[in-house]
N, C-alpha and C positions, 0 to 999 in steps of 0.2 A: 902543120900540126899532125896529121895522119901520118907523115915521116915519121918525126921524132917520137909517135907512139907506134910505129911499127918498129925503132928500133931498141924502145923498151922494153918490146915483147920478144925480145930473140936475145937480150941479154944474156939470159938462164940457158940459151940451148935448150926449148921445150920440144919435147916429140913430137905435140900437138899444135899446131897454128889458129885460130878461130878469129875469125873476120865477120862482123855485123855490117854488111853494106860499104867495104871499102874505100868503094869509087863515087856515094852518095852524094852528090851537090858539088860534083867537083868538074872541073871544063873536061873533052876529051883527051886534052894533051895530058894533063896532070894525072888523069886515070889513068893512063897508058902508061903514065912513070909508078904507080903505085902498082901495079899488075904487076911490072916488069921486077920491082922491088921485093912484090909477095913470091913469085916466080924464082927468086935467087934466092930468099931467103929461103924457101923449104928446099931449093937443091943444096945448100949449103950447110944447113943444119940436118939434111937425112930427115926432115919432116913432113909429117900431114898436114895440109890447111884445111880445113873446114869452113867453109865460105858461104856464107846467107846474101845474099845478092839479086835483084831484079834488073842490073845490067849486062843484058844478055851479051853484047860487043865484050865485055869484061869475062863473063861466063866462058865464051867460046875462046878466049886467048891463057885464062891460066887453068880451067877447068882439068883434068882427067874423066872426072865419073859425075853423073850431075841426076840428083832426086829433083821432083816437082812437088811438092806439100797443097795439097788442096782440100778446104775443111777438116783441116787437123791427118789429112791422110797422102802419104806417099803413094802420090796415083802413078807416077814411072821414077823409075832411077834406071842408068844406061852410062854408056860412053858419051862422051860429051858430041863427038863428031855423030851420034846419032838422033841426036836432037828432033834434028828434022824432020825426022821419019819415023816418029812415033806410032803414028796413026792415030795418037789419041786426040779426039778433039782441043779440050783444053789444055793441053801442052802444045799443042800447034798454033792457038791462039794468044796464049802468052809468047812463045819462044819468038812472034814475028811480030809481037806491037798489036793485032788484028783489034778493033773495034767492035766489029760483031765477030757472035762464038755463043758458045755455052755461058762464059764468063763473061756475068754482067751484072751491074751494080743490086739489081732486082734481086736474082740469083743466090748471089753472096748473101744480101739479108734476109732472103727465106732462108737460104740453110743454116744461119746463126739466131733464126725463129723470132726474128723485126717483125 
């Protein structure tokens, strides 16, 4: 399904690509075919993807530039290959799965005032 809706989305030749969680609820193999699929279509159409995503593996294979959105706020945007080394705590704790961190479930519901 995510196929045959990503090849409705390139019928038009859009400038713009937008992807809501691409790779969501799908094995790693199939994400690896959707990535490689998002990957050709913006080299082929000369486009932007815009891609909302919390799989990092998927992040790091079709990214270029990658923001982190935390409470409504773009706490880094960068190269993708500098992920790692942000230094920001909770971009380090998201980008690697980490458990403990800044970010936790407490957290989030104080700053959305639970």
């Amino acid at each position: 399904q995510k196929r045959v809706a990503l090849a409705r989305a390139i019928v038009d030749k859009p400038e713009i690509l937008l992807f809501d969680e691409p790779t969501s609820g799908l094995d790693p193999i199939t994400g690896g075919v959707i990535d490689r699929l998002i990957l050709d279509s913006v080299r082929r159409l000369g486009a932007t993807a815009l891609t909302i995503s919390h799989d990092m593996a998927s992040v790091r294979r079709i990214a270029d530039k990658v923001a982190m959105v935390h409470n409504g706020v773009i706490i880094w945007c960068g190269p993708a290959e500098k992920m790692d080394d942000t230094g920001i705590p909770e971009v380090h704790q998201f980008v690697h799965g980490l458990a403990d961190g800044p970010l936790t479930l407490a957290a989030q519901a104080e700053a959305r005032g639970d």
